[in-house]
N, CA, C and O atoms as a Maestro MAE file, in Angstrom:
{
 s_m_m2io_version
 :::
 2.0.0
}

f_m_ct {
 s_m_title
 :::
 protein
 m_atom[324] {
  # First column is atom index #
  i_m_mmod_type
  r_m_x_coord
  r_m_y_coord
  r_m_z_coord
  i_m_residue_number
  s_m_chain_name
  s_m_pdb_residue_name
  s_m_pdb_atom_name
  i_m_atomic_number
  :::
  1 25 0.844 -1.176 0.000 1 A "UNK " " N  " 7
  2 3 0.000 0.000 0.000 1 A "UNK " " CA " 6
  3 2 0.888 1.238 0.000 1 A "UNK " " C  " 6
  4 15 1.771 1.243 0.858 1 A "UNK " " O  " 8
  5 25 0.809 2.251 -0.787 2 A "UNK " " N  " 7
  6 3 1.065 3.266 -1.474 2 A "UNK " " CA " 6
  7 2 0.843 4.596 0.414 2 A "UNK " " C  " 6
  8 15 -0.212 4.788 1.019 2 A "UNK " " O  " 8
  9 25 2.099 5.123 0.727 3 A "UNK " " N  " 7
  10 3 1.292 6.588 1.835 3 A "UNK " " CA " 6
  11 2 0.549 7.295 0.836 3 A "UNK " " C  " 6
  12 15 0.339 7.262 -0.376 3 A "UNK " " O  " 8
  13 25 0.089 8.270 2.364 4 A "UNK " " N  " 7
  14 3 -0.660 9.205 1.377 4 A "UNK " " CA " 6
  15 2 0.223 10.602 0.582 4 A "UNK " " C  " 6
  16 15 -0.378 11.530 0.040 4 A "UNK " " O  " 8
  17 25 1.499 10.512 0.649 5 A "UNK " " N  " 7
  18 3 2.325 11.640 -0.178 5 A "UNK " " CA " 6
  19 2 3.216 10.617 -0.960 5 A "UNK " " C  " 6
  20 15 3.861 9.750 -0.371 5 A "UNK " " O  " 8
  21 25 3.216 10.745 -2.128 6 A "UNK " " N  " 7
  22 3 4.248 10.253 -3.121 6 A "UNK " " CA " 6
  23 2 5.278 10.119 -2.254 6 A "UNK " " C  " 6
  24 15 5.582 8.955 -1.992 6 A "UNK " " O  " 8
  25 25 6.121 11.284 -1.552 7 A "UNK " " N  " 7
  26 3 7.141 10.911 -1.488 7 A "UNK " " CA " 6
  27 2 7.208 10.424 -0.145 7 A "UNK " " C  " 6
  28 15 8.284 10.506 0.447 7 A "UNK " " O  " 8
  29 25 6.126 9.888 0.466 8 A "UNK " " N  " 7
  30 3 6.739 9.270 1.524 8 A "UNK " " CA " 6
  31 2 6.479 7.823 1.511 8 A "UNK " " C  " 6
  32 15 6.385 7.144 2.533 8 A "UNK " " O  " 8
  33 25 6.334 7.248 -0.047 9 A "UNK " " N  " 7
  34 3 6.057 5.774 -0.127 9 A "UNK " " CA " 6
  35 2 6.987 4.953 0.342 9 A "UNK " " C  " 6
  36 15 6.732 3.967 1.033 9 A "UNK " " O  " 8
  37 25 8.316 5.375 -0.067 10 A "UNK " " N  " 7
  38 3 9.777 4.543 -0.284 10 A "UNK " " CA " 6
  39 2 9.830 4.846 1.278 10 A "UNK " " C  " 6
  40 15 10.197 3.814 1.839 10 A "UNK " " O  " 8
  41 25 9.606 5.859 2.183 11 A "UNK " " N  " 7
  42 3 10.070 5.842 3.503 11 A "UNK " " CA " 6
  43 2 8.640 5.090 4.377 11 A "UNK " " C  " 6
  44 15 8.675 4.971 5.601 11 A "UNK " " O  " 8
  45 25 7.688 4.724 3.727 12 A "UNK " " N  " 7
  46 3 6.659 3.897 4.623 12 A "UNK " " CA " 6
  47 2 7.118 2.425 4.253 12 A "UNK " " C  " 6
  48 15 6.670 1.655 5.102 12 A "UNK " " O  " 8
  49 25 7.865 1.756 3.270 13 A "UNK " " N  " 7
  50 3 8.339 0.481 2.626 13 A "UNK " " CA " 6
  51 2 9.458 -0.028 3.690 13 A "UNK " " C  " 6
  52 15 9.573 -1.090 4.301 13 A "UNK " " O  " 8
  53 25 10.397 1.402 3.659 14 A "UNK " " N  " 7
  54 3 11.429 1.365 4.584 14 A "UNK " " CA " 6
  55 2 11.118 0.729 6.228 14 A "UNK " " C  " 6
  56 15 11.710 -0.281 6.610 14 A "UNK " " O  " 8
  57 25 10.137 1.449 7.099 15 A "UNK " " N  " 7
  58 3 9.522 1.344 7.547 15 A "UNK " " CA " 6
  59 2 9.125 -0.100 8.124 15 A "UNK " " C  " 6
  60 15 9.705 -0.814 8.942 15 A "UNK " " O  " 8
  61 25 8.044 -0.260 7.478 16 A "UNK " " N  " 7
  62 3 7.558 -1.666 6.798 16 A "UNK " " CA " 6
  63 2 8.268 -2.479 7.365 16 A "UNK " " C  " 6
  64 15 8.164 -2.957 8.494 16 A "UNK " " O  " 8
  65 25 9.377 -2.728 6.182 17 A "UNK " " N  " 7
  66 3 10.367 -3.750 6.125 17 A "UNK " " CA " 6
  67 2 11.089 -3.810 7.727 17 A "UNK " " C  " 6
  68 15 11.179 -4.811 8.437 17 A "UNK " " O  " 8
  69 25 11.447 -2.759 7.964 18 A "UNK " " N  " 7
  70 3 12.059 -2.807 9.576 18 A "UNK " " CA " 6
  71 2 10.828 -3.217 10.626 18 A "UNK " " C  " 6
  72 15 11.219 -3.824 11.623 18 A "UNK " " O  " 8
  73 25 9.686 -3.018 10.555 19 A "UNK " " N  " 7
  74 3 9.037 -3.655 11.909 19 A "UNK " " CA " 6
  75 2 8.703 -5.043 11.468 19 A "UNK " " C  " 6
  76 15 8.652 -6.132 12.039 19 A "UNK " " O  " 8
  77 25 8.467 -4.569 10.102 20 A "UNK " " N  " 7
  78 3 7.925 -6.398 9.769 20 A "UNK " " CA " 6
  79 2 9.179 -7.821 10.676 20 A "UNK " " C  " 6
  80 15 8.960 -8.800 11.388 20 A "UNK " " O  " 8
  81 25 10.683 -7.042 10.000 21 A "UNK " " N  " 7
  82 3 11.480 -7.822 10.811 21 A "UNK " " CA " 6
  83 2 11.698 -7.872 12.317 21 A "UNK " " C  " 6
  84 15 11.995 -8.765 13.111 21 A "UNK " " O  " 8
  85 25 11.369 -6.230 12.429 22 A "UNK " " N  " 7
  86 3 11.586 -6.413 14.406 22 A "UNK " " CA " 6
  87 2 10.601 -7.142 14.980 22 A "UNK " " C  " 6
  88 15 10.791 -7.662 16.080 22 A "UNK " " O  " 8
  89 25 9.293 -7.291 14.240 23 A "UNK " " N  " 7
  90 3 8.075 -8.029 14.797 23 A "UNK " " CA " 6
  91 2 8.564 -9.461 14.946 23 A "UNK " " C  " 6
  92 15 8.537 -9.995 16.055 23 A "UNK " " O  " 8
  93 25 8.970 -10.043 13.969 24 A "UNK " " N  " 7
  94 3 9.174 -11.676 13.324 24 A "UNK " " CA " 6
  95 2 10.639 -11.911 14.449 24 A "UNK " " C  " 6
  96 15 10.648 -12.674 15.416 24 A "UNK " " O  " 8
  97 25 11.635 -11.152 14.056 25 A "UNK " " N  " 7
  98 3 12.735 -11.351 14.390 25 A "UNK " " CA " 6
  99 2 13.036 -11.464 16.164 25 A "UNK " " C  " 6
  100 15 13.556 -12.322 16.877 25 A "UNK " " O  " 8
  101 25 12.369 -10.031 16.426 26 A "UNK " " N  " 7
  102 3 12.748 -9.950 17.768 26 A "UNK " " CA " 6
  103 2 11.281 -9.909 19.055 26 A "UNK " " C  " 6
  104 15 11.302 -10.377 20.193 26 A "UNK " " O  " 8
  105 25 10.387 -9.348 18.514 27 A "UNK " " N  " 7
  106 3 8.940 -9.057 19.328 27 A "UNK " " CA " 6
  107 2 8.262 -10.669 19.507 27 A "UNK " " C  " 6
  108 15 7.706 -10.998 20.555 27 A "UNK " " O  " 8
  109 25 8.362 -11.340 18.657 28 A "UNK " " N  " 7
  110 3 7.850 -12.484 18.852 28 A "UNK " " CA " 6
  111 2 8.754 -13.950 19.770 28 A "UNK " " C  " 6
  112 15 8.337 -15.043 20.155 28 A "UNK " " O  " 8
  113 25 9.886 -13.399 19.827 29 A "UNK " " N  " 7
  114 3 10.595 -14.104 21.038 29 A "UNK " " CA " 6
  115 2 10.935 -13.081 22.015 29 A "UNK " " C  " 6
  116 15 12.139 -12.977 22.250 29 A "UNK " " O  " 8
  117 25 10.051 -12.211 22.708 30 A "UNK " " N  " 7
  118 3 10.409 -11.652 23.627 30 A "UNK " " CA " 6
  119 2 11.193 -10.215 23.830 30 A "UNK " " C  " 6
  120 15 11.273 -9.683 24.937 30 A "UNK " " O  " 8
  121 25 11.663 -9.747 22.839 31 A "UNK " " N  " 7
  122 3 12.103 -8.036 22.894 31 A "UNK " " CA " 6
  123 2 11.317 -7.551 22.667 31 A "UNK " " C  " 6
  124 15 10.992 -7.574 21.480 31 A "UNK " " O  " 8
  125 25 10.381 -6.697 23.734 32 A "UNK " " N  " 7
  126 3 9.605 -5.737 22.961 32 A "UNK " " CA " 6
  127 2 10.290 -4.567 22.818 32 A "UNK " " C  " 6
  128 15 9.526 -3.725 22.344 32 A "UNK " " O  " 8
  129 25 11.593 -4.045 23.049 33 A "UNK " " N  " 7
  130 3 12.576 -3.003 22.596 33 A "UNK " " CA " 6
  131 2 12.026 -2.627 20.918 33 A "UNK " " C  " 6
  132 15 12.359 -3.173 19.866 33 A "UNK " " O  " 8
  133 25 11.251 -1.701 21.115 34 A "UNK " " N  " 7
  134 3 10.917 -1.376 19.047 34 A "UNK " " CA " 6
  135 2 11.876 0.039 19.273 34 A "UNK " " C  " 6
  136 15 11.180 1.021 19.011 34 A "UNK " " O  " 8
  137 25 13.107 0.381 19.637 35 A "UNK " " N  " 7
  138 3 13.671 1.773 19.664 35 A "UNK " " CA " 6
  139 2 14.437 1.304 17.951 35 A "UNK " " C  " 6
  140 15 14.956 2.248 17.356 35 A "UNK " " O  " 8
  141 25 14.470 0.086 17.336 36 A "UNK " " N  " 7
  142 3 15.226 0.267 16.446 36 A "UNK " " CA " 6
  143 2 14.874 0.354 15.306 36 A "UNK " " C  " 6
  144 15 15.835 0.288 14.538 36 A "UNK " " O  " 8
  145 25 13.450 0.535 14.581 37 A "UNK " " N  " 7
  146 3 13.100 1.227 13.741 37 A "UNK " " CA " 6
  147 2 12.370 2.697 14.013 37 A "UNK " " C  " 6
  148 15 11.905 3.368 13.092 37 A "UNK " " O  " 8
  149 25 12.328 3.179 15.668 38 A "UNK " " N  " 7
  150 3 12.091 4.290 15.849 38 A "UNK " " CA " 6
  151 2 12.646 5.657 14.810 38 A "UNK " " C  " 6
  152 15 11.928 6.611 14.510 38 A "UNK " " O  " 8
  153 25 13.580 5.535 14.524 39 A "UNK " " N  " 7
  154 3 14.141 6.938 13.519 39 A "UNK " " CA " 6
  155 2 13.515 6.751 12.272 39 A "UNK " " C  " 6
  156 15 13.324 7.795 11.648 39 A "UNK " " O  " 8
  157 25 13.118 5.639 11.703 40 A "UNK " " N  " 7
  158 3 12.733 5.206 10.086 40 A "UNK " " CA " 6
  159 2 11.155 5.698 10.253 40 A "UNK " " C  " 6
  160 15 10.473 5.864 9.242 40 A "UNK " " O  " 8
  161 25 10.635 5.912 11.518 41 A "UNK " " N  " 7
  162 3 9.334 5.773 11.993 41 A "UNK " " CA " 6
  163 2 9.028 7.440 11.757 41 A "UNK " " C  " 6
  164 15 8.088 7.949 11.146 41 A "UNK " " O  " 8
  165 25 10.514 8.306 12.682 42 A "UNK " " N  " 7
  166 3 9.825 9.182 12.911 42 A "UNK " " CA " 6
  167 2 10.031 10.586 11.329 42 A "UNK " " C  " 6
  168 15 9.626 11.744 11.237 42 A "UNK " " O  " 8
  169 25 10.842 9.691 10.350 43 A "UNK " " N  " 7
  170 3 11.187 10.726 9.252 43 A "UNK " " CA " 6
  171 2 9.715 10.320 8.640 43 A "UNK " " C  " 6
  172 15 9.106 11.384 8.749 43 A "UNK " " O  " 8
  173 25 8.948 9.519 8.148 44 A "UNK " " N  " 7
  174 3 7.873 8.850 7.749 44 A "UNK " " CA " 6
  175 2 7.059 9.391 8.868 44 A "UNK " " C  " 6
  176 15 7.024 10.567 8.506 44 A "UNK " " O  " 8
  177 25 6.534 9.363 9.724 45 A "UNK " " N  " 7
  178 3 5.425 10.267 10.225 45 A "UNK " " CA " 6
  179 2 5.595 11.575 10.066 45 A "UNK " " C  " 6
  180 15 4.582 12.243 10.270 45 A "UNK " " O  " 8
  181 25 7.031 12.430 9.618 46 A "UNK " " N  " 7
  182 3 6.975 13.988 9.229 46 A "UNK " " CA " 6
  183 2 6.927 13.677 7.736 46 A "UNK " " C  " 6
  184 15 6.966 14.711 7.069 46 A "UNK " " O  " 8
  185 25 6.891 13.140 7.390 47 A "UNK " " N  " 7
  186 3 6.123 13.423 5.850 47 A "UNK " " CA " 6
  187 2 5.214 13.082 5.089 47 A "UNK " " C  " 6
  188 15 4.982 13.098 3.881 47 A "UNK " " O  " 8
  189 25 4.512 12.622 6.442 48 A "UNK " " N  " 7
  190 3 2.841 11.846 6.476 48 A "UNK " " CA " 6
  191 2 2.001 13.518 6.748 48 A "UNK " " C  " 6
  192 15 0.970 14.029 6.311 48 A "UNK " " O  " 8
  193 25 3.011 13.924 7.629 49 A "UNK " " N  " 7
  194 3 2.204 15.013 8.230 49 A "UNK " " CA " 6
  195 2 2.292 16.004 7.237 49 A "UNK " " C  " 6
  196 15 1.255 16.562 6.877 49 A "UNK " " O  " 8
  197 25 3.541 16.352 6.665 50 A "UNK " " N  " 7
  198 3 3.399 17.498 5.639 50 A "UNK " " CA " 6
  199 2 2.560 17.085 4.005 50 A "UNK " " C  " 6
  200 15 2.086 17.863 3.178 50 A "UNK " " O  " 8
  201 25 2.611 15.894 3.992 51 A "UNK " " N  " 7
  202 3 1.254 15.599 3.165 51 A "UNK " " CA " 6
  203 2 0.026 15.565 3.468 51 A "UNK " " C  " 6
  204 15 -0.750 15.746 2.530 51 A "UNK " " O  " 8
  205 25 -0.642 15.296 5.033 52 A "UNK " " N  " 7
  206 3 -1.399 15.497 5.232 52 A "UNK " " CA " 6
  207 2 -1.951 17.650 5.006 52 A "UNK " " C  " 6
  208 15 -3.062 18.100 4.729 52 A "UNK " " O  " 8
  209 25 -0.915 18.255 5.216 53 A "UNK " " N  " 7
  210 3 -1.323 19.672 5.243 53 A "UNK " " CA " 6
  211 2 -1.700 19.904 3.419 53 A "UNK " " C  " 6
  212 15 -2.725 20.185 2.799 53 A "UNK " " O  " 8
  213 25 -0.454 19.650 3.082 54 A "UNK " " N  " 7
  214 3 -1.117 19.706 1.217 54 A "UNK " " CA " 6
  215 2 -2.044 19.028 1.022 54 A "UNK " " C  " 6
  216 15 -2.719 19.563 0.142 54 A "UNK " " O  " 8
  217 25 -2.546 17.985 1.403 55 A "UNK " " N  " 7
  218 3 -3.951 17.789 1.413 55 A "UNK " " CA " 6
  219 2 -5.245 18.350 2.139 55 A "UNK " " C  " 6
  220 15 -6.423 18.023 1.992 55 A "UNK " " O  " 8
  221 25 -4.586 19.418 3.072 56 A "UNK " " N  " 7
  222 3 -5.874 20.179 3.452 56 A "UNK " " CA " 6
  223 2 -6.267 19.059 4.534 56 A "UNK " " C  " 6
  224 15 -7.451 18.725 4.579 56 A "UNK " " O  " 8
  225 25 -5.313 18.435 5.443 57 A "UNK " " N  " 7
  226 3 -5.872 17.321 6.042 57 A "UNK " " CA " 6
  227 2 -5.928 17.641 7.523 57 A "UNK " " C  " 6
  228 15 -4.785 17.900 7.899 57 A "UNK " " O  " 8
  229 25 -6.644 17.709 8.328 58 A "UNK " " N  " 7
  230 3 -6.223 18.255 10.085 58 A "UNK " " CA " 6
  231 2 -6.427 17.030 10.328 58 A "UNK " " C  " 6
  232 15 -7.256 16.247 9.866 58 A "UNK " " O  " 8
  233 25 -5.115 16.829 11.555 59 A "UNK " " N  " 7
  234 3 -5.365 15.381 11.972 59 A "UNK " " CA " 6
  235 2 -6.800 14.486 12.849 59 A "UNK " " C  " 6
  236 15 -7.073 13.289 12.927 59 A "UNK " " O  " 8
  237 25 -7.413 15.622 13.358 60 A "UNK " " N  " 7
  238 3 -8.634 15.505 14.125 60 A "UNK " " CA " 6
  239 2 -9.653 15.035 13.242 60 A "UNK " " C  " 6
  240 15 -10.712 14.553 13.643 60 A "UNK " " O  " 8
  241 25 -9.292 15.194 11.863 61 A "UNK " " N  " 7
  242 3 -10.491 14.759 10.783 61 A "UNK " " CA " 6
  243 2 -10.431 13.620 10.925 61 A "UNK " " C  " 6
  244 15 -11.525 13.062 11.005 61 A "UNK " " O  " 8
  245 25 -9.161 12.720 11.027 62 A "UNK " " N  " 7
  246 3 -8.791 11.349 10.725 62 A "UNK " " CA " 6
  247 2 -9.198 10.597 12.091 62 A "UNK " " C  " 6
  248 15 -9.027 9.382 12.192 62 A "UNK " " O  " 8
  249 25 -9.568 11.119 12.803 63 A "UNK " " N  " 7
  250 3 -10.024 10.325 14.212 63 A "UNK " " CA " 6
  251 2 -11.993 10.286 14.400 63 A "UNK " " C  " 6
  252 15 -12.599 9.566 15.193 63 A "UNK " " O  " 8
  253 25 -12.604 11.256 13.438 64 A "UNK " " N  " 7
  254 3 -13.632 11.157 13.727 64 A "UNK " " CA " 6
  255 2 -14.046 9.681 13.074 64 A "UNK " " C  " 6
  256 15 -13.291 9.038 12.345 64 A "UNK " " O  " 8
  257 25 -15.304 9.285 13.446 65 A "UNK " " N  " 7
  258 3 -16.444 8.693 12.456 65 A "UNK " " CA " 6
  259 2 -17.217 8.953 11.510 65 A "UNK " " C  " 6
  260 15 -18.288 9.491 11.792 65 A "UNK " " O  " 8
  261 25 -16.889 8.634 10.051 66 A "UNK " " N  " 7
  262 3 -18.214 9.396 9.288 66 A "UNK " " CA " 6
  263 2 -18.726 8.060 8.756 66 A "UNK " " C  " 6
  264 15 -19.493 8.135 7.795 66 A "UNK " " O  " 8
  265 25 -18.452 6.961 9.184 67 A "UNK " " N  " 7
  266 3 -19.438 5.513 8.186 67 A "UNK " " CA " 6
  267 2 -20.614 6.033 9.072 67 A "UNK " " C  " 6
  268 15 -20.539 6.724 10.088 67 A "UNK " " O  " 8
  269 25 -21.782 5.504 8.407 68 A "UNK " " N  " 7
  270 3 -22.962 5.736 9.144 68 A "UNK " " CA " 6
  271 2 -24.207 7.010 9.623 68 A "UNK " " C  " 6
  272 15 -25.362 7.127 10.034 68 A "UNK " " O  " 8
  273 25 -22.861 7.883 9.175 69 A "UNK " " N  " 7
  274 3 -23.669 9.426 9.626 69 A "UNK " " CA " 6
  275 2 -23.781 10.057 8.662 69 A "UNK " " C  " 6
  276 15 -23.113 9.868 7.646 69 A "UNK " " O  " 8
  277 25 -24.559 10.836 8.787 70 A "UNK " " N  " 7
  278 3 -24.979 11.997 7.493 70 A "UNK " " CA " 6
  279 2 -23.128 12.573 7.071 70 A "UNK " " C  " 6
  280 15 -22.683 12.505 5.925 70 A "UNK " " O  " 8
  281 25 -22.641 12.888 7.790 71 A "UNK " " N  " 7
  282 3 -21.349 13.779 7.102 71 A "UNK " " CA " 6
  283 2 -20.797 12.334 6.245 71 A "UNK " " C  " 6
  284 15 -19.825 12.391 5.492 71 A "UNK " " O  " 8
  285 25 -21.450 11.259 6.447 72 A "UNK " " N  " 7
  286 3 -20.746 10.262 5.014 72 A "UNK " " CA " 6
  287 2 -20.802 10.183 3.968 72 A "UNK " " C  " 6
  288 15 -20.142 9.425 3.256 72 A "UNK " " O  " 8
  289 25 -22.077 11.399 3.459 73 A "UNK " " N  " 7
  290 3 -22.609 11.870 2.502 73 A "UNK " " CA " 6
  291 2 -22.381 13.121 1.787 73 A "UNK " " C  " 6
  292 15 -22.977 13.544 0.797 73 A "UNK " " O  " 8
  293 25 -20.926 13.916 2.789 74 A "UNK " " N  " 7
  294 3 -20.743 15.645 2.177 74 A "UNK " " CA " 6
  295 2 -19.884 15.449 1.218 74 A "UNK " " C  " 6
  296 15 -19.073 14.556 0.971 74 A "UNK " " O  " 8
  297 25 -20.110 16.172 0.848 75 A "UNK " " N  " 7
  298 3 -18.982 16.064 -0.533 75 A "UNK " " CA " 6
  299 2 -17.642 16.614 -0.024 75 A "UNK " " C  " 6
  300 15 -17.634 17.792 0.336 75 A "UNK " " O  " 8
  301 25 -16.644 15.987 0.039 76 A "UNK " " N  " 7
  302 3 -15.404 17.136 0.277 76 A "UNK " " CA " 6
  303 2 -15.446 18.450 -0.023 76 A "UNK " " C  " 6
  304 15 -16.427 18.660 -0.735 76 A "UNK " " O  " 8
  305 25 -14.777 19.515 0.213 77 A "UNK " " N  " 7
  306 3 -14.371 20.678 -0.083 77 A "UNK " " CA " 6
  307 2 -13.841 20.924 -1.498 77 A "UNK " " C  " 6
  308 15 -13.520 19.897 -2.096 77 A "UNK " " O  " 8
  309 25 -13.678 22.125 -2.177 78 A "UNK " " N  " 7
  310 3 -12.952 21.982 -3.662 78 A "UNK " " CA " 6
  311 2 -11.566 22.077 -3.226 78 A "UNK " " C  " 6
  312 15 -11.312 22.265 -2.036 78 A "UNK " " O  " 8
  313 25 -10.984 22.002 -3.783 79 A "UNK " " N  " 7
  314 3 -8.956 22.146 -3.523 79 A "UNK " " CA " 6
  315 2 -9.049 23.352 -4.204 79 A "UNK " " C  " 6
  316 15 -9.942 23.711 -4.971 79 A "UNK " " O  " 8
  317 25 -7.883 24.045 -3.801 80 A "UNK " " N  " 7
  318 3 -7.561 25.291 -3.863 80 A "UNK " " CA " 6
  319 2 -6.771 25.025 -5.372 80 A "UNK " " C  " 6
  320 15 -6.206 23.948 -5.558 80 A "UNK " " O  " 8
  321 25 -6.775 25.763 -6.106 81 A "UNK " " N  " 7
  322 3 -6.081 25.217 -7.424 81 A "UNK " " CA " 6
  323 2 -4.673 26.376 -7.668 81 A "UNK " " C  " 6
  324 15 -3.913 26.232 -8.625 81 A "UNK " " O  " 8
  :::
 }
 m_bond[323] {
  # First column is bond index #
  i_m_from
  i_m_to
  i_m_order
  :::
  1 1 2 1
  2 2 3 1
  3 3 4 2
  4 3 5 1
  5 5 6 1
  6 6 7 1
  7 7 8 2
  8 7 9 1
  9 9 10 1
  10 10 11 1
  11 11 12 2
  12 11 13 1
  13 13 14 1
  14 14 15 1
  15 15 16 2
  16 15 17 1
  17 17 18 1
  18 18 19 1
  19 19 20 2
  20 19 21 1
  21 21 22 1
  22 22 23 1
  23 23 24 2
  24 23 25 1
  25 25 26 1
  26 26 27 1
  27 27 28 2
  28 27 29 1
  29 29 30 1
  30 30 31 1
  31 31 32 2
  32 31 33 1
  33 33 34 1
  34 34 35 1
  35 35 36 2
  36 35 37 1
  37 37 38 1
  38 38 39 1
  39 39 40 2
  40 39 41 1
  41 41 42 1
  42 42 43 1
  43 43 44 2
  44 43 45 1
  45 45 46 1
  46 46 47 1
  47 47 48 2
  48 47 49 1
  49 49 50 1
  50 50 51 1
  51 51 52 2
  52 51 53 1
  53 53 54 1
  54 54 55 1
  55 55 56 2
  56 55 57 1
  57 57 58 1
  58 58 59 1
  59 59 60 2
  60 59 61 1
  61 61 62 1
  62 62 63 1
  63 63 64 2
  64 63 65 1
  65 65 66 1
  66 66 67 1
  67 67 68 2
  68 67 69 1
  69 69 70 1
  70 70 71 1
  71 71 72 2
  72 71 73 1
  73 73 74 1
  74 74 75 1
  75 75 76 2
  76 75 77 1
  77 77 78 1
  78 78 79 1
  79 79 80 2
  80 79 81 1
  81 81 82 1
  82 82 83 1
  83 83 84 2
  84 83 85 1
  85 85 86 1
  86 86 87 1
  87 87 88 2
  88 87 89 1
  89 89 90 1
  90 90 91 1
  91 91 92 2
  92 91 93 1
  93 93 94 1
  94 94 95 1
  95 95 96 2
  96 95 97 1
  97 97 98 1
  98 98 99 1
  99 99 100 2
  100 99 101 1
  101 101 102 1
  102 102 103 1
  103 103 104 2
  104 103 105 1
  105 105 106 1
  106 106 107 1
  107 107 108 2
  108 107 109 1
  109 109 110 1
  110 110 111 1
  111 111 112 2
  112 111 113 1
  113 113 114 1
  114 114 115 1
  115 115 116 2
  116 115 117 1
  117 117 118 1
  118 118 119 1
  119 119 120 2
  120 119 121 1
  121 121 122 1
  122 122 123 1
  123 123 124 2
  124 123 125 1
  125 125 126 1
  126 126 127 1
  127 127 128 2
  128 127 129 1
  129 129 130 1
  130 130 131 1
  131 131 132 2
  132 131 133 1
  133 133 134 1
  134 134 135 1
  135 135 136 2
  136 135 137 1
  137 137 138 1
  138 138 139 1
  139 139 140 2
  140 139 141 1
  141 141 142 1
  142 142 143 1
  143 143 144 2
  144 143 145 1
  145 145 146 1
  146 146 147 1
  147 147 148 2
  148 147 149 1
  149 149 150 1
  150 150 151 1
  151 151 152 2
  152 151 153 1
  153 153 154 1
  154 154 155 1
  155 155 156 2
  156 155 157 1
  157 157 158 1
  158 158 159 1
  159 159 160 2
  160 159 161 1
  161 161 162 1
  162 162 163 1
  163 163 164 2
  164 163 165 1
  165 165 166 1
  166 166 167 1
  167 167 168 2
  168 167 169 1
  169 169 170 1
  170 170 171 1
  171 171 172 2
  172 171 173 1
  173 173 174 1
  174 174 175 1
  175 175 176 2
  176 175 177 1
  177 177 178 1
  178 178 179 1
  179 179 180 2
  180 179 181 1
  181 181 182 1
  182 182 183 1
  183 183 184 2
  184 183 185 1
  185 185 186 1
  186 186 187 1
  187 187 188 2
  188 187 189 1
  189 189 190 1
  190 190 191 1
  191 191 192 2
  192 191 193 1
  193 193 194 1
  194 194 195 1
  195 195 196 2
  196 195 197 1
  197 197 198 1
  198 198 199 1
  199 199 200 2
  200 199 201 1
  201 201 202 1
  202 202 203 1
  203 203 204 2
  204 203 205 1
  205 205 206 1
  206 206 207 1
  207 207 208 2
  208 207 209 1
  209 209 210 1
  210 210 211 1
  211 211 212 2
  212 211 213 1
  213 213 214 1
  214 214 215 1
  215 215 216 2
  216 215 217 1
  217 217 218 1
  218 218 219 1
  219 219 220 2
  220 219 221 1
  221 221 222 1
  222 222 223 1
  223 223 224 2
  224 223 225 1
  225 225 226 1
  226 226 227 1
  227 227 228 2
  228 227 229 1
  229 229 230 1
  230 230 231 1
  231 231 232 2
  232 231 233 1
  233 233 234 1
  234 234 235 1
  235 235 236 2
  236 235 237 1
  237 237 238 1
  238 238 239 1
  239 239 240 2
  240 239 241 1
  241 241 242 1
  242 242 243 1
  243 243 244 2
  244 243 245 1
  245 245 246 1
  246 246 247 1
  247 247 248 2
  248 247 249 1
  249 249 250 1
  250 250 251 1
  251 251 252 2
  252 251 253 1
  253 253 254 1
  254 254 255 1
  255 255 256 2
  256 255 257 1
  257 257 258 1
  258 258 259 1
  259 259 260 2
  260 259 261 1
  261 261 262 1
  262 262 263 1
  263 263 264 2
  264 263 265 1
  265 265 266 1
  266 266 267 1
  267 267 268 2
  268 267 269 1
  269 269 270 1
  270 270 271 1
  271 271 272 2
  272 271 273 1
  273 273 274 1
  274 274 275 1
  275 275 276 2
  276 275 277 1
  277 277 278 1
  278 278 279 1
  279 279 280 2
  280 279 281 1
  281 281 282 1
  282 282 283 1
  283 283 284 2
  284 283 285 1
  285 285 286 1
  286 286 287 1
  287 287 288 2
  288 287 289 1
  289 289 290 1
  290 290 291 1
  291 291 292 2
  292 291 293 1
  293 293 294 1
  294 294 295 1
  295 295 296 2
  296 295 297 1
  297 297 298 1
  298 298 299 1
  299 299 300 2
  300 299 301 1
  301 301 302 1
  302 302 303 1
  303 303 304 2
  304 303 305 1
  305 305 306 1
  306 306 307 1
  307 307 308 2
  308 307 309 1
  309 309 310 1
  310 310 311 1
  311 311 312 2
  312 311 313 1
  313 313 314 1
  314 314 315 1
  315 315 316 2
  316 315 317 1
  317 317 318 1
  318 318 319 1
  319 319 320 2
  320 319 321 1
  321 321 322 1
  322 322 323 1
  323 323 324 2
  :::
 }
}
């Protein structure tokens, strides 16, 4: 699966690949130490976030509920062109 900014695909893969192994490798016999894909984590959540702003995105949007409720029905906003 593709982030949501182009360029932070290759650093969510990066990512990825490091917990997938810290999970398999080390979390599942007992280290729960995850400090070692912490840095791969935290360049990839700042460019989650600065794509989230070019998308006009506040993070509080991403925590509500809209399955089920009338706002599941608004149309987004236009983008600023």
């Amino acid at each position: 699966m593709n982030s949501i900014g182009e360029n932070c695909t290759q650093l969510k893969k990066d990512y990825d690949n490091c917990f997938n192994n810290w999970f398999s490798d080390r979390f599942l016999k007992g280290d729960t130490d995850d400090s070692l894909c912490a840095p791969l984590f935290k360049v990839y959540q700042q460019c989650v976030k600065e794509a989230m702003k070019q998308h006009q995105i506040e993070f509080k949007e991403i925590e509500n509920d809209y399955l089920g409720t009338k706002d599941e029905e608004k149309k987004p906003p236009p983008k600023d062109s």
